[in-house]
C-alpha positions in Angstrom: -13.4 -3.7 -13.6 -14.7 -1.0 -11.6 -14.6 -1.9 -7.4 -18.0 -0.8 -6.0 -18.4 -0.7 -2.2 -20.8 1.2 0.8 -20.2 3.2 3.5 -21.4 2.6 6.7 -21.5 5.8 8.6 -20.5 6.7 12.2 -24.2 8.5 12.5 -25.1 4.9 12.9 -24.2 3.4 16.6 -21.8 0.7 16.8 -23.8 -2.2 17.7 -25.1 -1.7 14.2 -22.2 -2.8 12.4 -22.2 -6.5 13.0 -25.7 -6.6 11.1 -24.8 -4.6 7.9 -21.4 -6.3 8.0 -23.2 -10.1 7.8 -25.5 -8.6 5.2 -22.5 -7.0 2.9 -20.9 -10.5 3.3 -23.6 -12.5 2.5 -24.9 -10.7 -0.9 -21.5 -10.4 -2.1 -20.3 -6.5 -1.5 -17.1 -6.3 -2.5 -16.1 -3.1 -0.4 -17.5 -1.8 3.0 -15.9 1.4 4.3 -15.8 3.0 7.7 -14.9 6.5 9.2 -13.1 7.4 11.8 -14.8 10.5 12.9 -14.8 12.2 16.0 -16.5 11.7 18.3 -18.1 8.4 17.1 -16.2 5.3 15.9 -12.7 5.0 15.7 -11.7 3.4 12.7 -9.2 0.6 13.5 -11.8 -1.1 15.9 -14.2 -1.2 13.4 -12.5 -2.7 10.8 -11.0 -5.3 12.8 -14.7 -6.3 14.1 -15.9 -5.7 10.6 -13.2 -8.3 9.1 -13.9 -10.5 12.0 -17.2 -11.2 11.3 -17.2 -11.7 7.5 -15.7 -13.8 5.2 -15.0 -12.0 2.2 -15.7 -8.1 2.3 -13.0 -6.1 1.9 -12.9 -3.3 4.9 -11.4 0.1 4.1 -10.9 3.0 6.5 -11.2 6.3 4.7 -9.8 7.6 6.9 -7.5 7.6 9.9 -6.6 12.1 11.4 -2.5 11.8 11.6 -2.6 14.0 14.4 -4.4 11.9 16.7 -2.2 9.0 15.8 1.3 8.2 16.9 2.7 6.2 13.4 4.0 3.5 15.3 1.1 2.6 16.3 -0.8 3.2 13.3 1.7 0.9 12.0 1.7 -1.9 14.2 -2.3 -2.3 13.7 -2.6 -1.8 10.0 0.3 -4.8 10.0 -1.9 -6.6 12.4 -5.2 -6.1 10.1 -3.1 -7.5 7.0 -1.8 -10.5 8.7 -4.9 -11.5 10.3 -6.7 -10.8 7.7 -4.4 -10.7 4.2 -5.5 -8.8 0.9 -9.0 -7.9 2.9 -7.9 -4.3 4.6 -7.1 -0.7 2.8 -6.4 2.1 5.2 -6.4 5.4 4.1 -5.1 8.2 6.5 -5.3 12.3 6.1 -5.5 15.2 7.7 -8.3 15.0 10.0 -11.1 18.3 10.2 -9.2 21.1 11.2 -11.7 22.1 14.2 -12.2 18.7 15.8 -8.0 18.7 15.9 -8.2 21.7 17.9 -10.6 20.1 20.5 -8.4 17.6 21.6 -5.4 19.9 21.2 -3.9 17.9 18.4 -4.3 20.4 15.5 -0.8 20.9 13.7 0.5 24.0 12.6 1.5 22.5 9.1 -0.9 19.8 8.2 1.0 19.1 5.2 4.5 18.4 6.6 2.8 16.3 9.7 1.0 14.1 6.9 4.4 13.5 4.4 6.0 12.7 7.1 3.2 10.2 9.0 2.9 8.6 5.4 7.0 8.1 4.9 7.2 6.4 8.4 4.2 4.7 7.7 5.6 3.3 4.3 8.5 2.5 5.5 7.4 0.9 8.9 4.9 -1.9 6.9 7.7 -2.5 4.5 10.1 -3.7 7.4 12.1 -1.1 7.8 14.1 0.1 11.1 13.7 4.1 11.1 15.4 6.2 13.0 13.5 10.1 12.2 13.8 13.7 13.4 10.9 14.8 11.5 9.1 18.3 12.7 6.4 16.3 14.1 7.9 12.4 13.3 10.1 11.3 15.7 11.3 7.5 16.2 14.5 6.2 17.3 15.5 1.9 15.7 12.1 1.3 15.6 11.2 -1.8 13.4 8.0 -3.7 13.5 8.0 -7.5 15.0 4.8 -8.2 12.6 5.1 -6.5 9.5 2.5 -7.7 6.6 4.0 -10.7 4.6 3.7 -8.7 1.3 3.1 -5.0 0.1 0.7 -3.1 1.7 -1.6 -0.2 -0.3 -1.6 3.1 1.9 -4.1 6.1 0.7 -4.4 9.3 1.6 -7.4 11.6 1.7 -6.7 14.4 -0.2 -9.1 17.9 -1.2 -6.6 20.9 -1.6 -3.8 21.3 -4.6 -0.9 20.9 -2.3 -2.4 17.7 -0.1 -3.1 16.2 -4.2 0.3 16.7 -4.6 1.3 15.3 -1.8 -0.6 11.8 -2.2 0.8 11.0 -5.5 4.1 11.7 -4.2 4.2 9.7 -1.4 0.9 7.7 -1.3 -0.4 4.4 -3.1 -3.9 5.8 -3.6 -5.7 8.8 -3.0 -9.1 8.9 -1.1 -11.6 11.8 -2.5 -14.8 12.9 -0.7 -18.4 13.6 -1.8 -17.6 16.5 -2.6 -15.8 15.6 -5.6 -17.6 15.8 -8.9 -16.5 13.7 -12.3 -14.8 17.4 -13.0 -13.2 17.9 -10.1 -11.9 14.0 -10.1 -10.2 14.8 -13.6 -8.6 18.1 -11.6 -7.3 15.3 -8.7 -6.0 13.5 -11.1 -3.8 16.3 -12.7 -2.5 17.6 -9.7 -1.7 14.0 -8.2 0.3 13.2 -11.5 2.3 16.3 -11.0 3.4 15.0 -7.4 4.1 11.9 -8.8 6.2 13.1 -11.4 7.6 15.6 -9.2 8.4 12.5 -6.9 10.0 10.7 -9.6 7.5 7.6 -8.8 7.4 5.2 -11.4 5.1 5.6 -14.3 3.8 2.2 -14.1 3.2 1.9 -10.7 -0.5 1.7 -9.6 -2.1 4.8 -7.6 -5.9 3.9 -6.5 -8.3 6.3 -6.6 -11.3 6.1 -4.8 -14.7 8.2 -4.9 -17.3 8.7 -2.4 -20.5 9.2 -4.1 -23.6 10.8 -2.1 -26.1 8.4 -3.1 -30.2 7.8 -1.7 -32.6 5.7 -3.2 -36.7 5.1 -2.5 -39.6 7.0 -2.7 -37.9 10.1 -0.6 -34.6 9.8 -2.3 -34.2 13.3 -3.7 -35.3 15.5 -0.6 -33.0 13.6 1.6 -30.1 14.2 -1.0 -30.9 17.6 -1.4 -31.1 18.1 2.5 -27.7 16.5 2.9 -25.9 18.8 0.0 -28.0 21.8 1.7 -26.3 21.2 5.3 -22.6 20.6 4.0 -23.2 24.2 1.9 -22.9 21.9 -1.3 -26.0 22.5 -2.8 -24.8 25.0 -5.6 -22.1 22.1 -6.4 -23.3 20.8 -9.9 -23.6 17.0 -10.7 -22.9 16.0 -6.7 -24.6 12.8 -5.8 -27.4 11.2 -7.2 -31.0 10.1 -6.2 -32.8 7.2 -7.9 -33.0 3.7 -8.9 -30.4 1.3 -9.5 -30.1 2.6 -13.0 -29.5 6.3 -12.2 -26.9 5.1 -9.1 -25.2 3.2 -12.0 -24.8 6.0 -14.3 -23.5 8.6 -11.8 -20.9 5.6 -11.0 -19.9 5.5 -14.7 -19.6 9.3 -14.9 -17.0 9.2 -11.7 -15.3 6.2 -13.4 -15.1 7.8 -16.8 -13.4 11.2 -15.1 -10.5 8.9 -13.9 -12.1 6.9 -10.4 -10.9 3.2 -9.6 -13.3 2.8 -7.0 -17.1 4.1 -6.1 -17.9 4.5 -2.4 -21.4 4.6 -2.3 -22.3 6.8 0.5 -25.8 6.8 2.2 -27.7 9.9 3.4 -26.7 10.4 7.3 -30.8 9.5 7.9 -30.7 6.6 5.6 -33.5 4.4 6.9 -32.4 1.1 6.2 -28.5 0.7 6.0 -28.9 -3.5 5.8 -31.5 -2.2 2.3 -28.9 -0.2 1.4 -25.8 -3.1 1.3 -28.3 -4.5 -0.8 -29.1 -2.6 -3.3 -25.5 -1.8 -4.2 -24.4 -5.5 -4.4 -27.6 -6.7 -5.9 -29.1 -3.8 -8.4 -26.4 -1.4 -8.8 -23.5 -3.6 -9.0 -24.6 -5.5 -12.2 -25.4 -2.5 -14.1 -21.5 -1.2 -13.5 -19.0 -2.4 -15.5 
């Protein structure tokens, strides 16, 4: 069965989380997603609140910029997350936007070999290992974790480009796409994370999550807001991006992203979404029973 979640997103202030996080809990949402987008919310603190004050919710983190991380420490919280709170957390991490990199002096001349190597570490670190690494960005020396998670953990990585596609099915559990993806382009994800998988020699068998983010508004003003929201990410000559509507129509641009290859549907509200708590709501209690 299709996993449907919500975002809730960082134009919203902090204190607002606690709110839409008792609401998601309480009408049965199985996913709530945060960001960790600068400079607003970081995403580890979130989620740990956000898993504190529900019950049941998963919590995912789409996603964490490797070059503002060190991976030991990325490690050591995404192991505490599991084992406080087992089976309930996904993290996904990725290259963070370019520009905001560059203005805390953290932008890397090779995205691409900063993220393989942040993921192997990563990987290994939450399996148990003790790394020693000289990476070109990656360096540890016997580090091992005191905590690691009692079982596997699922990392994904956000992925747009060819080679960073690539790149998550090789060395990635899952692969985190944005807004910007249409049902076409998600078929075109899939491809191109296949070939890194085969090119990785990963196992045919084993699982690789894809999730979706899909641009979604609802009421009376739905389709101005979504139009105003493709218009100022220069997205608006994108065809079949988002959807405004009823349950219904939400339901049927959920089955088109499903159909193209998607695991999971992020439903993602405007950034002046007026009612985020409405909004939990209506995709746990209207959109959520016409998904399969």
């Amino acid at each position: 069965m299709t996993s449907l979640g919500a975002v809730f997103r960082p134009q919203l202030p902090p204190e607002r989380l606690r709110d839409v996080v008792r609401v998601a809990d309480g009408v049965g949402l199985e996913e709530l997603w945060l960001w960790e987008d600068c400079f607003r919310e970081g995403g580890i603190s979130g989620a740990a609140a956000a898993l504190a004050w529900s019950e049941r919710v998963r919590v995912g983190v789409g996603l964490l910029p490797v070059p503002l991380r060190n991976v030991a420490v990325t490690a050591m919280e995404v192991a505490a997350l599991h084992r406080m709170f087992p089976g309930r957390a996904t993290v996904g991490v990725g290259h963070g936007v370019q520009d905001w990199m560059g203005q805390v002096g953290a932008r890397a001349d090779s995205p691409l070999t900063l993220l393989r190597e942040h993921l192997d570490a990563l990987r290994a670190l939450l399996r148990g290992e003790r790394l020693t690494v000289s990476g070109r960005y990656v360096h540890l020396d016997d580090v091992t974790l005191d905590w690691p998670p009692a079982g596997p953990v699922e990392i994904l990585a956000g992925a747009e480009g060819p080679r960073t596609l690539r790149l998550s099915g090789a060395a990635a559990d899952g692969t985190v796409l944005t807004a910007a993806t249409s049902p076409d382009r998600v078929r075109r994800a899939l491809r191109l994370i296949e070939e890194g998988r085969l090119a990785a020699g990963r196992d045919a068998g084993e699982p690789h999550r894809v999730v979706v983010y899909l641009l979604t508004a609802t009421g009376p003003d739905a389709p101005a807001r979504l139009r105003a929201e493709l218009v100022a990410e220069g997205l608006e000559s994108v065809p079949d991006l988002g959807v405004a509507g009823d349950a219904g129509a939400v339901a049927k641009a959920v089955q088109r992203l499903v159909e193209a290859g998607a695991d999971t549907v992020i439903l993602q509200p405007t950034a002046d979404d007026p009612d985020p708590e409405a909004f939990v709501r209506f995709t746990a209690e209207e959109v959520r029973p016409l998904v399969p």
